[in-house]
C-alpha positions as MATLAB code, in Angstrom:
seq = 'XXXXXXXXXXXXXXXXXXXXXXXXXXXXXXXXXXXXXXXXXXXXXXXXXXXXXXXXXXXXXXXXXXXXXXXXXXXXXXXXXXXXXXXXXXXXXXXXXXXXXXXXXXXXXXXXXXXXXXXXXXXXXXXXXXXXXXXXXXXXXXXXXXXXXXXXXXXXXXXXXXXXXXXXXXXXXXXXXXXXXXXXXXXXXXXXXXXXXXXXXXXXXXXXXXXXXXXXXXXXXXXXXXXXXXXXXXXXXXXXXXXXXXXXXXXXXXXXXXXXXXXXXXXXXXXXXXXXXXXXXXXXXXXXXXXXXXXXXXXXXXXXXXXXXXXXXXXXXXXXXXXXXXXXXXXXXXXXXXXXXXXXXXXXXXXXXXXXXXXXXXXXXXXXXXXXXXXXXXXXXXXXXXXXXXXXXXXXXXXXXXXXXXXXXXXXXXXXXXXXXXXXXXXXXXXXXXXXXXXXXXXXXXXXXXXXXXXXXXXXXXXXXXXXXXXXXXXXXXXXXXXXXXXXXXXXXXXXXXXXXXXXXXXXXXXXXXXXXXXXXXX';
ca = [
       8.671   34.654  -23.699;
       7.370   38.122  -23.494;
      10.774   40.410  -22.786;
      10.785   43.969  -22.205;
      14.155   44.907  -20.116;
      12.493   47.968  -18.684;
       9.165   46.890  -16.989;
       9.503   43.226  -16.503;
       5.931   42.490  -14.320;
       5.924   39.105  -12.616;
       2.801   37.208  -11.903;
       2.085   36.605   -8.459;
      -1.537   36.461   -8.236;
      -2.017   36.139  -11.752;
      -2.877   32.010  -13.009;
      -5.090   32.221  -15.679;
      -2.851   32.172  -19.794;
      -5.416   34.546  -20.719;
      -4.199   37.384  -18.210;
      -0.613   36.478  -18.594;
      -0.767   36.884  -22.765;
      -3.177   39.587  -22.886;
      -1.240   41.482  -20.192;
       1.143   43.931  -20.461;
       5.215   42.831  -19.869;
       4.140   39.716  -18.107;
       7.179   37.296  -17.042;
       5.889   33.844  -19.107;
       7.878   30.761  -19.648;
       6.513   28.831  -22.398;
       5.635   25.509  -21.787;
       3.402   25.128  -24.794;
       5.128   22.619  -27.115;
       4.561   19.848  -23.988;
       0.400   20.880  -24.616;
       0.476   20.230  -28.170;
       2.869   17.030  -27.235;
       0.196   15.716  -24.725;
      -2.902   16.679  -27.066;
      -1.732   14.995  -29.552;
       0.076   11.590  -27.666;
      -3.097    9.119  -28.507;
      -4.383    9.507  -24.987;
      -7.454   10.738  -24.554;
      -6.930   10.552  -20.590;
      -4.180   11.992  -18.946;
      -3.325   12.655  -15.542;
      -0.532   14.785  -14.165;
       0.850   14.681  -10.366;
       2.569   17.658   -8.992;
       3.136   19.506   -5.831;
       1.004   22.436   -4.788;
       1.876   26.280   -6.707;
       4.132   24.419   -9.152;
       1.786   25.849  -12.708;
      -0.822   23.069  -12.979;
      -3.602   25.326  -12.825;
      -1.466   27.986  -15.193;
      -1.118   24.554  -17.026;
      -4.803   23.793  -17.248;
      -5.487   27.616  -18.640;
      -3.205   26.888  -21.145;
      -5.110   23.576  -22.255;
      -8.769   25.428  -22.127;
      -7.689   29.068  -24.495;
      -5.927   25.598  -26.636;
      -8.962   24.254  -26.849;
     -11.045   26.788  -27.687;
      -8.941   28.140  -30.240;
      -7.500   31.003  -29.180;
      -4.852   31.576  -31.257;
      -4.400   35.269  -30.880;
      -3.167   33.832  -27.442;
      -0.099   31.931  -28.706;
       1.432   34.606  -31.231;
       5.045   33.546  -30.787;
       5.204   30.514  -28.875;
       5.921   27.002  -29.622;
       2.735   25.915  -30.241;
       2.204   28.160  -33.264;
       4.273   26.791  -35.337;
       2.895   23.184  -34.594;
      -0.776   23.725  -34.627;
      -2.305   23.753  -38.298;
      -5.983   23.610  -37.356;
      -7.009   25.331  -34.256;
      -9.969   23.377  -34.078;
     -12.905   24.818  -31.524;
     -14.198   22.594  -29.133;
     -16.504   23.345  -25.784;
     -14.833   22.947  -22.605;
     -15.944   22.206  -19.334;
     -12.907   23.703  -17.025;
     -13.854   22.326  -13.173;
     -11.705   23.600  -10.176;
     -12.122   21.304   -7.344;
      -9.457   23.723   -5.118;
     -12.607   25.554   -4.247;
     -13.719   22.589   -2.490;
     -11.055   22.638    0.097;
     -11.913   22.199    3.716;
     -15.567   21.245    2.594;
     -18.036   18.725    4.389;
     -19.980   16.405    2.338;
     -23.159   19.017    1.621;
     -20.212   21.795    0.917;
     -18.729   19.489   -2.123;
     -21.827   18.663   -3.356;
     -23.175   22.025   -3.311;
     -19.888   23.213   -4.781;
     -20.040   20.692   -7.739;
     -23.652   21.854   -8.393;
     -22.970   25.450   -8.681;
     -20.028   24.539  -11.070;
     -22.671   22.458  -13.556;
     -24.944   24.948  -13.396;
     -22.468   27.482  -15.178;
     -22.704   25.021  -18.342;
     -26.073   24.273  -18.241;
     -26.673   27.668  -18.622;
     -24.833   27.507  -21.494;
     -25.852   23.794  -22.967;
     -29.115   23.403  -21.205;
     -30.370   20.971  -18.869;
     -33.214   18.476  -18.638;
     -35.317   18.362  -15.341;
     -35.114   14.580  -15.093;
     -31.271   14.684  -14.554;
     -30.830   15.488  -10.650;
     -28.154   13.803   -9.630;
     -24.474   15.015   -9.884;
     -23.309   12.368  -12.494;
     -26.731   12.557  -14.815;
     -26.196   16.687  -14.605;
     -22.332   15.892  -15.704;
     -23.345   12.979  -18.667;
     -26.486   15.435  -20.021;
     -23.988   18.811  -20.536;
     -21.271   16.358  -22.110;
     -24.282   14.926  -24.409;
     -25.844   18.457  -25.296;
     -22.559   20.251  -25.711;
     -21.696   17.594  -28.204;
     -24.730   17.566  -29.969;
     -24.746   21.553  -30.223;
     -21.497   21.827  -31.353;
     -20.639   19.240  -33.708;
     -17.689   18.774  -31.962;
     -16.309   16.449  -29.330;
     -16.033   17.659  -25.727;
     -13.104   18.748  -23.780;
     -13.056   18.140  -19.722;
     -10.429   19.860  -17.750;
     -10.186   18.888  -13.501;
      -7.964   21.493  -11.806;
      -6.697   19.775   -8.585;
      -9.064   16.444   -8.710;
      -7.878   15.678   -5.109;
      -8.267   19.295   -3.547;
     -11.435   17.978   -1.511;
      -9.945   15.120   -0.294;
      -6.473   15.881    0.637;
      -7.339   17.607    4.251;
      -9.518   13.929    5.157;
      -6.387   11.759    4.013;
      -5.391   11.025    7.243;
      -9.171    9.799    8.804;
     -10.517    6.787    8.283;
     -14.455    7.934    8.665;
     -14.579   11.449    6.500;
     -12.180    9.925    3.441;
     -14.273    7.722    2.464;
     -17.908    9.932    2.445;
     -15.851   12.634    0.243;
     -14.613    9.991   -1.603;
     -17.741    8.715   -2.965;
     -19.394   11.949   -3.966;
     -16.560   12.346   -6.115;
     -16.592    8.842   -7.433;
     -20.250    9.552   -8.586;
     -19.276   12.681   -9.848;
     -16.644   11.801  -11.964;
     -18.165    8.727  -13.208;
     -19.847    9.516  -16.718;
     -16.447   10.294  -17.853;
     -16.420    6.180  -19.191;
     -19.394    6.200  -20.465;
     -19.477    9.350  -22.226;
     -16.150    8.417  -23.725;
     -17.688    8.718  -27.748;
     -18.266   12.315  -27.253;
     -14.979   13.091  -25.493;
     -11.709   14.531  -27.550;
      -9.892   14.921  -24.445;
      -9.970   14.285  -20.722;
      -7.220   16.279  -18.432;
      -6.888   16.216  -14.403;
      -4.478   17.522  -12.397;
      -3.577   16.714   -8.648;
      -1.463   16.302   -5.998;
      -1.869   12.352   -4.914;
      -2.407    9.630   -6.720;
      -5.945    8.396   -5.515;
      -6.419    4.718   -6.621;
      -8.053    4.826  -10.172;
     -10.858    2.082   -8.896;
     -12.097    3.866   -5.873;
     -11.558    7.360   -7.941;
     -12.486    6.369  -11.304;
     -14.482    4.152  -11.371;
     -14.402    2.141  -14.351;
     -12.024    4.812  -16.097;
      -8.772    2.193  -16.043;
      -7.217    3.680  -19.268;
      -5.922    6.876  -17.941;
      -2.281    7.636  -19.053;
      -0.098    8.951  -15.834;
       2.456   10.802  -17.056;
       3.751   12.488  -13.879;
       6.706   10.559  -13.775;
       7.073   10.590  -17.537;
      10.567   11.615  -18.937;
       9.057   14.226  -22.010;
       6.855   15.620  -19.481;
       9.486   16.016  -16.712;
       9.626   19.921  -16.813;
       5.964   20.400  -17.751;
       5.671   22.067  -14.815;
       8.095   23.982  -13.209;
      11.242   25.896  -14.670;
      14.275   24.094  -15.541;
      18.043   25.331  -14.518;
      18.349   26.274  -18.770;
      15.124   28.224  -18.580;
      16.190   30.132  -15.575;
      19.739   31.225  -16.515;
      18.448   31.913  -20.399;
      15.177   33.240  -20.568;
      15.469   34.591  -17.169;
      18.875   36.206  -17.043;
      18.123   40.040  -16.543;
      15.752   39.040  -13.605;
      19.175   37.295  -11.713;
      20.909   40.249  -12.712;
      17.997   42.367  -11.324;
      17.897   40.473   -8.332;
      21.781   40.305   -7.449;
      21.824   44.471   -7.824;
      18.454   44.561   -5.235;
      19.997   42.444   -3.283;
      23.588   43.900   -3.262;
      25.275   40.177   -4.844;
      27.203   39.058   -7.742;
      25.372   37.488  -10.031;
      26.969   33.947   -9.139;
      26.322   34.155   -5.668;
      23.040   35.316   -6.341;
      22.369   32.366   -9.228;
      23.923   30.093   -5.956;
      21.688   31.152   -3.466;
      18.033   30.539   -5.877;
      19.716   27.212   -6.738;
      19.805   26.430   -2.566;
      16.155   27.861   -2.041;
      14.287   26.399   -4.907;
      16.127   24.019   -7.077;
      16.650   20.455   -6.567;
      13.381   19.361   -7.733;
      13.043   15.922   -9.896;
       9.879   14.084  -10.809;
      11.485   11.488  -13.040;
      15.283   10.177  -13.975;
      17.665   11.512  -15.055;
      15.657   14.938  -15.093;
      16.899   18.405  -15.266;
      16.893   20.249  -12.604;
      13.428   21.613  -11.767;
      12.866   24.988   -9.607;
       9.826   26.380   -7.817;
       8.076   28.258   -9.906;
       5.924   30.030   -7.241;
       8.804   30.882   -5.507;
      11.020   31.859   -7.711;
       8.705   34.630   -9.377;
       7.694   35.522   -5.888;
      11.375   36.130   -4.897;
      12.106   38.103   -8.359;
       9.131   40.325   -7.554;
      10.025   41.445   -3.963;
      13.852   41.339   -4.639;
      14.629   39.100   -1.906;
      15.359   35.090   -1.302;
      12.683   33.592    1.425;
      10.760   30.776    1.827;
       7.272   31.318   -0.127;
       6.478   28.357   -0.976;
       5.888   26.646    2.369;
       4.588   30.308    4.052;
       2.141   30.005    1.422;
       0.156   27.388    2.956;
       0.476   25.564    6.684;
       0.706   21.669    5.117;
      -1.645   20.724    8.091;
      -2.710   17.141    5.670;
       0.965   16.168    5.908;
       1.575   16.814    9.556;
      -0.963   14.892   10.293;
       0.164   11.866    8.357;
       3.921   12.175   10.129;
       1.982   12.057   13.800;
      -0.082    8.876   12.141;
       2.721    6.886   11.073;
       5.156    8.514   14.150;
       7.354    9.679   11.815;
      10.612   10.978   13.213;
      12.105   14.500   11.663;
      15.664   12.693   10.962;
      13.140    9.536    8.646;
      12.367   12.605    6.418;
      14.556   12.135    3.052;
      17.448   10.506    2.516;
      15.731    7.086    1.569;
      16.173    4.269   -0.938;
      12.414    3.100   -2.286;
      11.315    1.025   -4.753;
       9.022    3.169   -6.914;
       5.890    2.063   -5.725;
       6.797    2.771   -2.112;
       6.249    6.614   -3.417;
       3.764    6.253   -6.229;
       0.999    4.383   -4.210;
      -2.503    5.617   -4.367;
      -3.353    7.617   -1.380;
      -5.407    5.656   -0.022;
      -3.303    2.328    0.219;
      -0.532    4.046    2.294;
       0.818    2.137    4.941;
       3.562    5.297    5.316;
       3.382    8.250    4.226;
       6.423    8.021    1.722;
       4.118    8.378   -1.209;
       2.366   12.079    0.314;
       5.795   13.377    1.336;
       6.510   12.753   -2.504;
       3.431   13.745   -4.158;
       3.511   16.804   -2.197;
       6.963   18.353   -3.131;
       8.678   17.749    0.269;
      11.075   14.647   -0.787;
      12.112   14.538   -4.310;
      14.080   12.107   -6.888;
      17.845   12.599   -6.068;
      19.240    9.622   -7.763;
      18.144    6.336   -9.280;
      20.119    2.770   -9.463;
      18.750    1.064  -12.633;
      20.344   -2.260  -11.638;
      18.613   -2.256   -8.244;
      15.658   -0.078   -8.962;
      16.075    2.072   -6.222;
      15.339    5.692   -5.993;
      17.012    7.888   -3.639;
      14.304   10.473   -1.977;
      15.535   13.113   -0.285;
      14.215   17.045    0.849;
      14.597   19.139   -2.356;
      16.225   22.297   -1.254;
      16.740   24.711    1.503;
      13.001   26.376    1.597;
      11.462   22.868    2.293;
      13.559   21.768    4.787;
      13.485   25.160    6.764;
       9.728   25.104    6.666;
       9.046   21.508    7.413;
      11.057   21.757   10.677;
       9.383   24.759   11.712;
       6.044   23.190   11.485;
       7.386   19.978   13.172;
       8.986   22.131   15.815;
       6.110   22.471   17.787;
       6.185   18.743   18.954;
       9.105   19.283   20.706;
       8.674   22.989   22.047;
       4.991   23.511   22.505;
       3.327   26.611   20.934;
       6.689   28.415   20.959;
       6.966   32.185   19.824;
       7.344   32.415   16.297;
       9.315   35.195   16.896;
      11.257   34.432   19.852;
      12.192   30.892   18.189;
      12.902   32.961   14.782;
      15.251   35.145   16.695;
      17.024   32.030   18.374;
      17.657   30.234   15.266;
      19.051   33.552   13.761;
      21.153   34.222   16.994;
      22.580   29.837   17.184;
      23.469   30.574   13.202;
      25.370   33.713   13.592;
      27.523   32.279   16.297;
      27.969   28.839   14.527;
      29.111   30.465   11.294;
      31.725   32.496   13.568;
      33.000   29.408   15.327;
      31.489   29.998   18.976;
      29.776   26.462   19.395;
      29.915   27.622   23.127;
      27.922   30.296   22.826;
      25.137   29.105   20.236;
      24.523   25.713   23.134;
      24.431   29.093   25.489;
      21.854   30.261   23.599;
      19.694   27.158   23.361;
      20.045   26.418   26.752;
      18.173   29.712   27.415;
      15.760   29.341   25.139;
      14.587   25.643   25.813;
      14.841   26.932   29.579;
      11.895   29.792   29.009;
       9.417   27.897   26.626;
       7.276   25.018   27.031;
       7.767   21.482   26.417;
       5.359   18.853   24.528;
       4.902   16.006   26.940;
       7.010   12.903   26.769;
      10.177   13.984   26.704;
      12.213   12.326   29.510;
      14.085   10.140   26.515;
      17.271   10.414   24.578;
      15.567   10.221   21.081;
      13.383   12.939   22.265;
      16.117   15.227   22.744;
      17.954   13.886   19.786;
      15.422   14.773   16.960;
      14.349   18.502   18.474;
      18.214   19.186   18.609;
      18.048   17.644   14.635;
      15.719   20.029   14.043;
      16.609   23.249   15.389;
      19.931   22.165   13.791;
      18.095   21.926   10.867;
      16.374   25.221   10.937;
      20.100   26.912   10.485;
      20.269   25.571    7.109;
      23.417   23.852    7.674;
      24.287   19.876    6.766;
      22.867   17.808    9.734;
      21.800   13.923   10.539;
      21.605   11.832   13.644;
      22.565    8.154   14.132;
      25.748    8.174   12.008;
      27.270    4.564   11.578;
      31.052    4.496   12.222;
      33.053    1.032   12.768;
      32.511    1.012   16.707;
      28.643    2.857   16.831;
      26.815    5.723   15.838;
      27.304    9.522   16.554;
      24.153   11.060   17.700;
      24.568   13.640   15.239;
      26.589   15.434   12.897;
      26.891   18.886   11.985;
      28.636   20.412    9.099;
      29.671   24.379    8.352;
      31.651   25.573    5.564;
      34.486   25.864    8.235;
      33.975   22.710   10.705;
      32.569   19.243   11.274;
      31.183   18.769   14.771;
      30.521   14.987   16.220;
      27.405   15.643   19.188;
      26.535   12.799   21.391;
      23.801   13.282   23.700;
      23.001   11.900   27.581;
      19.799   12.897   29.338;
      20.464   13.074   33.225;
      23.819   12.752   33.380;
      27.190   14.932   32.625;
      28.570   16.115   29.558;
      32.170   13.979   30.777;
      30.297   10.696   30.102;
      29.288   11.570   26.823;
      32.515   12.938   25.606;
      34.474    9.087   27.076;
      31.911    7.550   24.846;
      32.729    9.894   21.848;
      36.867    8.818   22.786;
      36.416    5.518   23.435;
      34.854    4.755   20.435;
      37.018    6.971   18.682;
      34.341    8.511   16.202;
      36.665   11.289   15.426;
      38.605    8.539   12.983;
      35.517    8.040   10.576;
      35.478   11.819    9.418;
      39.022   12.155    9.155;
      39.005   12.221    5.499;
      36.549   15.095    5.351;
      38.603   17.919    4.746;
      37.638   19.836    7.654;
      38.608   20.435   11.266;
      36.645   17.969   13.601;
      35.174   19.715   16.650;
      34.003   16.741   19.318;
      30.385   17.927   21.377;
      29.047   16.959   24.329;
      25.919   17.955   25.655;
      24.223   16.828   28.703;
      20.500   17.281   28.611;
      18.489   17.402   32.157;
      14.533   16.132   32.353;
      13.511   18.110   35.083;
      14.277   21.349   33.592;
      14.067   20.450   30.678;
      16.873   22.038   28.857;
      20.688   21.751   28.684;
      22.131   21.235   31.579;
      25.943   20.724   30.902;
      28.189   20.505   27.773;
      31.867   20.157   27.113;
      33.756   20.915   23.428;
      36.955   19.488   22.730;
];
């Protein structure tokens, strides 16, 4: 890792190995030793599945200066001392991110102007006009001008495709350009050394592929588990003057500041047991600007996956917190009867545990960042179009007099501000009311979930502080007395006894006409 304790630069903005390594004081985590690792596994075709900003195109960089032998680029790394040869081969690098948001004549004239870098370089032959003959005559030529085997890198395979997941008539037109494009790859297998995609779903290998059925997965691969990413040793070793940067910018120790990146950006797990796996996109972003916020999910509106959630009328409080077999969240895209396996594939639920007897995983939210920004996109459905910052300012306000104890005063609050923006239609129902309180509860970054079993029914919902554990149940057209008998008679108070903290009993009284609260009582 390049060090220099006086001008650390970080590199937001910067992707490409080359500009990190030839750069001056660049912040670089070396992941090299899992390159030569995968290189040299016995697969020629490899496929690796991870969320959006987490390195994979910083991880495809690495793979093409590999390739071409650049090993003025690796001075000090792992890889040195592993690679011998340094063999040159020719590379054809494609990024399918700049196909994003394309129609069917955008992709293809995308994937044309890509080819027609390399046949530039290899040459091409007049008779080859289709996508896959243009793709199977530069693999061909660049073999037979080389004398070596060729090398074909795919930078976010999926990119085109993601934004269409969620309609039945555009998936399938995108899909089959990119079937035809991607289909020499079998047949030119004798003058391939190596065959690398990256992507965020798992698109089924028959309707992707092709033929190509041998292609090794190993995003859920223990020795690949931190491929991408940084782990919780790499950030408290080879980044330990950035925390203590931070925690002086910020005016923190350096354990509450090491606390507070772990809450943001941690908690990520692609395979178990794992290490812990943070954000890399955040957390650079966060060292550069001296402060903790949520980058990763400002970075890019996740309109694909709110999409899917409205498909499959997926509730904010089903998010996380689920027991799956693994193929409920490894499916191919396309076969999704839920959308379990996007939610995954995406970064927004995560391993959390595993039962090897049963086979279940636990899936759950990752970390702090996620969950803030996947309620404020979802909050919209329940409050429509509201004020970013009004609703900002309200979440800011209900936090600061939670964390002092004035439950009073934070329903006070909401009350006014449910009262003064507009509602999404079809609301005059409990669960309605139920899952936009979980989520604005949500939004404070406190511990909260909704239909808690206890021996004589289930609590609406339960919030936990550091200080206090408060049982809500929730009536719609009524008064707050008759929810607060049905919190006594069935004595809910009794299954959180053991929690260590003081139990605060809510009752909240919502009213349909004007749409906001209309009574509450706190006992």
């Amino acid at each position: 890792m390049i060090m220099n304790k006086e001008q650390r630069l970080y590199p937001v903005g910067v992707q490409t190995f080359q500009d990190l390594r030839t750069g001056e004081n660049y912040l670089y985590v070396d992941k090299t030793e899992y390159v030569y690792r995968m290189t040299h596994s016995g697969a020629r075709y490899v496929f690796l599945s991870r969320p959006r900003r987490f390195g994979k195109f910083l991880l495809v960089s690495t793979l093409h200066s590999y390739f071409e032998g650049r090993k003025e680029f690796f001075e000090g790394l792992a890889i040195e001392e592993l690679e011998k040869e340094w063999t040159v081969y020719p590379v054809l690098h494609f990024d399918m991110s700049m196909a994003k948001h394309a129609g069917k004549e955008q992709l293809e004239s995308m994937l044309s102007l890509q080819l027609r870098e390399y046949e530039r370089l290899y040459g091409k032959d007049e008779a080859e006009t289709g996508l896959n003959d243009r793709l199977t005559g530069i693999i061909r030529r660049a073999y037979r001008q080389t004398g070596q085997k060729v090398v074909v890198l795919i930078d976010e395979y999926d990119a085109p495709l993601l934004d269409v997941v969620h309609e039945d008539k555009n998936l399938p037109v995108l899909r089959d350009v990119m079937r035809n494009f991607y289909s020499p790859l079998k047949a030119c297998d004798p003058w391939l050394r190596f065959v690398f995609m990256t992507g965020i779903t798992k698109f089924s290998q028959l309707s992707i592929f092709s033929e190509l059925n041998n292609i090794r997965n190993i995003s859920m691969q223990p020795e690949y588990a931190a491929v991408c990413g940084i782990t919780e040793n790499e950030i408290l070793t080879q980044m330990s003057t950035d925390i203590d940067a931070l925690a002086e910018r910020m005016g923190l120790s350096r354990e509450d500041t090491v606390a507070k990146l772990k809450a943001k950006y941690d908690g990520y797990h692609f395979t178990w047991p794992s290490e812990d796996i943070y954000n890399p996109y955040s957390l650079v972003c966060a060292f550069a600007d001296g402060a903790i916020r949520p980058y990763w999910f400002g970075s890019d509106t996740p309109t694909y996956l709110i999409e899917m959630l409205r498909k499959f009328h997926v509730e904010p409080s089903q998010i996380g917190r689920n027991e799956v077999l693994s193929p409920a969240f490894d499916a191919p895209a396309e076969r999704m009867d839920e959308p379990t396996p996007l939610l995954y594939q995406s970064g927004y639920i995560t391993i959390k545990n595993y039962d090897r007897d049963t086979e279940l995983y636990l899936l759950d939210i990752p970390n702090e960042e996620v969950r803030t920004g996947l309620m404020q996109s979802l909050l919209p459905n329940y409050v429509t179009e509201p004020l970013a910052n009004k609703a900002s300012a309200t979440v800011a306000r209900l936090s600061k007099s939670i964390r002092e104890g004035d439950m009073d005063g934070a329903l006070r609050t909401l009350q006014t501000f449910l009262s003064t923006v507009p509602y999404a239609d079809h609301t005059a129902y409990e669960g309605h009311y139920q899952q936009m309180l979980y989520v604005i509860l949500s939004l404070l970054g406190y511990y909260v979930d909704i239909e808690v079993r206890t021996p004589k029914g289930r609590v609406d919902a339960v919030l936990r502080t550091a200080t206090t554990l408060y049982i809500m149940e929730l009536k719609i057209d009524t008064t707050a007395d008759t929810a607060m008998q049905q919190i006594d008679l069935r004595h809910y108070p009794e299954r959180f006894a053991l929690c260590g903290l003081p139990v605060v009993k809510v009752a909240i009284s919502f009213d349909t006409e004007r749409r906001t609260l209309s009574d509450w009582k706190i006992s």
